[in-house]
MDTraj code that builds the backbone (N, CA, C; nanometers):
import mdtraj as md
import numpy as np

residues = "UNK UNK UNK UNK UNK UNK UNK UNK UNK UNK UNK UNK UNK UNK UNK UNK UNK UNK UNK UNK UNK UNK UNK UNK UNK UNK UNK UNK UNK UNK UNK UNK UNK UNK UNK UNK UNK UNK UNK UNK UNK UNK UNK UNK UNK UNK UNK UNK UNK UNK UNK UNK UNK UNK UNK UNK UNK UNK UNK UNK UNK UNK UNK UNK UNK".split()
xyz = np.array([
    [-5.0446, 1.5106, 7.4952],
    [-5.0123, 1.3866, 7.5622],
    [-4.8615, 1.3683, 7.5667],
    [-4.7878, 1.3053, 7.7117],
    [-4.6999, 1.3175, 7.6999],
    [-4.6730, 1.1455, 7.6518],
    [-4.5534, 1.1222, 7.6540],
    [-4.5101, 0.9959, 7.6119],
    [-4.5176, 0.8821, 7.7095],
    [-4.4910, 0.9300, 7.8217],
    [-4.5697, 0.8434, 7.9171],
    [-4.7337, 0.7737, 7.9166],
    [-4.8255, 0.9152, 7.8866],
    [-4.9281, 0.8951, 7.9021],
    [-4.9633, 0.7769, 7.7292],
    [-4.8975, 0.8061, 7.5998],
    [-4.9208, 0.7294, 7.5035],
    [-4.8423, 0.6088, 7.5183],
    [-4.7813, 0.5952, 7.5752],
    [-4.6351, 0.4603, 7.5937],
    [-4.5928, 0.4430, 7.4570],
    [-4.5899, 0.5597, 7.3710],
    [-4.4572, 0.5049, 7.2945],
    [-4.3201, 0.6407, 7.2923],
    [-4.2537, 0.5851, 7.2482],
    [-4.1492, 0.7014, 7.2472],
    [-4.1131, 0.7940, 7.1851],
    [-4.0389, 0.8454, 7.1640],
    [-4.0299, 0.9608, 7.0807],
    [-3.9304, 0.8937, 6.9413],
    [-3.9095, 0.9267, 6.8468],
    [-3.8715, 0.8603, 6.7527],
    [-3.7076, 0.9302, 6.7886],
    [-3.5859, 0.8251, 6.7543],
    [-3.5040, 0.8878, 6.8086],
    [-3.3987, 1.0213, 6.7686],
    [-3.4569, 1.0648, 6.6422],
    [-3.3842, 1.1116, 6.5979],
    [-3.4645, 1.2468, 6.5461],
    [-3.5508, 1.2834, 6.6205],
    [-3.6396, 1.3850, 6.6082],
    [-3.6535, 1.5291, 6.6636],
    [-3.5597, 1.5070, 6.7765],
    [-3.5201, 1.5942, 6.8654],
    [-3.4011, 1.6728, 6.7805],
    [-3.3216, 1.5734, 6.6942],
    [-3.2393, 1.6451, 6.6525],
    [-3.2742, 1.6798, 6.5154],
    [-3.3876, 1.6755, 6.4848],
    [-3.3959, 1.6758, 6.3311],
    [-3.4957, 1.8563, 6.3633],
    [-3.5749, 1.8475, 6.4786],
    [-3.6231, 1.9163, 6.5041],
    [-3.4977, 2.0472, 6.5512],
    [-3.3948, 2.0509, 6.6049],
    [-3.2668, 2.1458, 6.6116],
    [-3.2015, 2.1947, 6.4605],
    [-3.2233, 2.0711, 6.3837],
    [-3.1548, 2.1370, 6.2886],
    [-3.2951, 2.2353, 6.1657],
    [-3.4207, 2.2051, 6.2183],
    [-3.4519, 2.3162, 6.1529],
    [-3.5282, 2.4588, 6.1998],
    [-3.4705, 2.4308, 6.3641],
    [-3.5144, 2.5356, 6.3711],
    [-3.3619, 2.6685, 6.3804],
    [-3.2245, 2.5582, 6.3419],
    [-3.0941, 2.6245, 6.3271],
    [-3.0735, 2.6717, 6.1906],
    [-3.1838, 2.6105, 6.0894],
    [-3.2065, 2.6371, 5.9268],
    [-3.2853, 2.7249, 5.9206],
    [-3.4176, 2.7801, 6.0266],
    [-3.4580, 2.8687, 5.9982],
    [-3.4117, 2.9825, 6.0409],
    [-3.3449, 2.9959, 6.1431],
    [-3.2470, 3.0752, 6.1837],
    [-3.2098, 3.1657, 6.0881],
    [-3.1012, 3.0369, 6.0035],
    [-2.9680, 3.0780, 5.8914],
    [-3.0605, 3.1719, 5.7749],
    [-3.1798, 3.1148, 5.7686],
    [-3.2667, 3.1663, 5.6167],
    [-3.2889, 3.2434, 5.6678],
    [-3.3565, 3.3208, 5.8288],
    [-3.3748, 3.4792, 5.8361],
    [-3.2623, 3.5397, 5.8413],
    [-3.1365, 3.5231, 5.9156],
    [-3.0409, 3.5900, 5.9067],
    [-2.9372, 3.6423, 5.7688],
    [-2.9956, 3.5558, 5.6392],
    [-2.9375, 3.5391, 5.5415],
    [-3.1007, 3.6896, 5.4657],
    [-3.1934, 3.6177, 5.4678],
    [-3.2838, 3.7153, 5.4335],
    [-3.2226, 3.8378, 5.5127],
    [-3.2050, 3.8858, 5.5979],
    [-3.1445, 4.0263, 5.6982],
    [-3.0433, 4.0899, 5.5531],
    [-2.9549, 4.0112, 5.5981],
    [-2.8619, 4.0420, 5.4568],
    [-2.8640, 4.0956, 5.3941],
    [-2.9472, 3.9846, 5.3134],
    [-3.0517, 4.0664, 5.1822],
    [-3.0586, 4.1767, 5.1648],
    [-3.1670, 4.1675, 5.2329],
    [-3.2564, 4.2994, 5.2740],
    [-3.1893, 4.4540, 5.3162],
    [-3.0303, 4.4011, 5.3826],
    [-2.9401, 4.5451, 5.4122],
    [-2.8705, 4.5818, 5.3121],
    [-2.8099, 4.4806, 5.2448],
    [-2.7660, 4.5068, 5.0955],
    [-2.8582, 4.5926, 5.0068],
    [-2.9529, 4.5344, 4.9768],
    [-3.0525, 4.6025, 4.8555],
    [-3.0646, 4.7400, 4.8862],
    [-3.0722, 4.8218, 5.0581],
    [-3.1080, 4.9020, 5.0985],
    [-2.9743, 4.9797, 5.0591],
    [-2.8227, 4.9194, 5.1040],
    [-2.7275, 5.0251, 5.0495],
    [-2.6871, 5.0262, 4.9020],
    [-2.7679, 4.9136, 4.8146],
    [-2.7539, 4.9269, 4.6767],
    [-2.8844, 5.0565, 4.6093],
    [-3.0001, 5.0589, 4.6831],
    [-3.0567, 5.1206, 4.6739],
    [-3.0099, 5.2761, 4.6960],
    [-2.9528, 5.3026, 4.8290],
    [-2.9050, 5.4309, 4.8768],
    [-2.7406, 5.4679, 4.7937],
    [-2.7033, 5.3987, 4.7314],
    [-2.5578, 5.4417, 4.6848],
    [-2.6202, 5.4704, 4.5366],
    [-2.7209, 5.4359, 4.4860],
    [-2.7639, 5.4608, 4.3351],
    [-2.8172, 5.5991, 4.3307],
    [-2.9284, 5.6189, 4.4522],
    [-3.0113, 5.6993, 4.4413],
    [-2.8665, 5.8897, 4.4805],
    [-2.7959, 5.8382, 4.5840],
    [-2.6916, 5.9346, 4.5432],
    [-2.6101, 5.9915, 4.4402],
    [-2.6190, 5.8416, 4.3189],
    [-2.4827, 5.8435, 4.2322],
    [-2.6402, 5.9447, 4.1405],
    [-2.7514, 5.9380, 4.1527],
    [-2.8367, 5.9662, 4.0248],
    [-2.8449, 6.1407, 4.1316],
    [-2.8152, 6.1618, 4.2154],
    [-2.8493, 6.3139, 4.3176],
    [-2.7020, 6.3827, 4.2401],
    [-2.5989, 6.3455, 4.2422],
    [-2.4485, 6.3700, 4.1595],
    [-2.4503, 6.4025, 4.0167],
    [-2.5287, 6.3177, 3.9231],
    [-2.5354, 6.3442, 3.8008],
    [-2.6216, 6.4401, 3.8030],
    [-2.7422, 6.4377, 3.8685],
    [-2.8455, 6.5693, 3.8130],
    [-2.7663, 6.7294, 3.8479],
    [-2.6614, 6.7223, 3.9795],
    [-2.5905, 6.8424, 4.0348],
    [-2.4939, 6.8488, 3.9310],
    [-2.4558, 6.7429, 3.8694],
    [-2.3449, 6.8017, 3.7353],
    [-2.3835, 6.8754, 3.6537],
    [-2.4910, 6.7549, 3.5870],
    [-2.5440, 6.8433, 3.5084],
    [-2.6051, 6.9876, 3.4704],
    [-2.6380, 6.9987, 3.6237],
    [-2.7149, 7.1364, 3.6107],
    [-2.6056, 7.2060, 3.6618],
    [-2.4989, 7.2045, 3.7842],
    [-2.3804, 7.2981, 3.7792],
    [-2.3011, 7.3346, 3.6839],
    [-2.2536, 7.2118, 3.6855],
    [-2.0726, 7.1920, 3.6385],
    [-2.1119, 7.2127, 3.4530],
    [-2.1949, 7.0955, 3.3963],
    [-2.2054, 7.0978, 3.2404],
    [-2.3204, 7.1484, 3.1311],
    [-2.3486, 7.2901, 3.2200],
    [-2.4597, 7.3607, 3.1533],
    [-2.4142, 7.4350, 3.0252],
    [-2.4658, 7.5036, 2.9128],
    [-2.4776, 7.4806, 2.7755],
    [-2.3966, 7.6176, 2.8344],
    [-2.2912, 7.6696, 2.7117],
    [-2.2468, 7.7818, 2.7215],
    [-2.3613, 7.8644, 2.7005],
    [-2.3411, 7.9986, 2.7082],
    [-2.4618, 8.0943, 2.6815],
    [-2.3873, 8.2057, 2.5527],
])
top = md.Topology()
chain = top.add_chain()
for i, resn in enumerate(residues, 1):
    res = top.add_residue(resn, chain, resSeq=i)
    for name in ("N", "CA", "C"):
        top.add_atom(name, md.element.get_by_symbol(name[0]), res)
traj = md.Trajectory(xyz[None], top)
């Protein structure tokens, strides 16, 4: 129903209350994105630093013979 058809109005401050959350849900996915790219290069810079230690270890600081 539109507002015509109910005769009352729209409350006036709803339109904008309704902008600001759909500009909040916005911010919370784009902030989740973030997140989510971070963890992935905290994830990928660890899993290298642990690919480095195992190549030391087994190259560079193996037991004399």
């Amino acid at each position: 129903m539109t507002d015509e058809e109910t005769g009352f109005e729209e409350e006036p401050h709803a339109k904008a209350h309704q902008l600001y959350l759909d500009d909040r849900k916005d911010l919370v996915d784009a902030a989740r994105g973030s997140a989510r790219t971070f963890d992935k290069a905290v994830l990928t810079f660890g899993a290298a630093v642990l690919g480095f230690s195992i190549a030391f270890l087994k190259e560079v600081a193996r037991p004399a013979n």
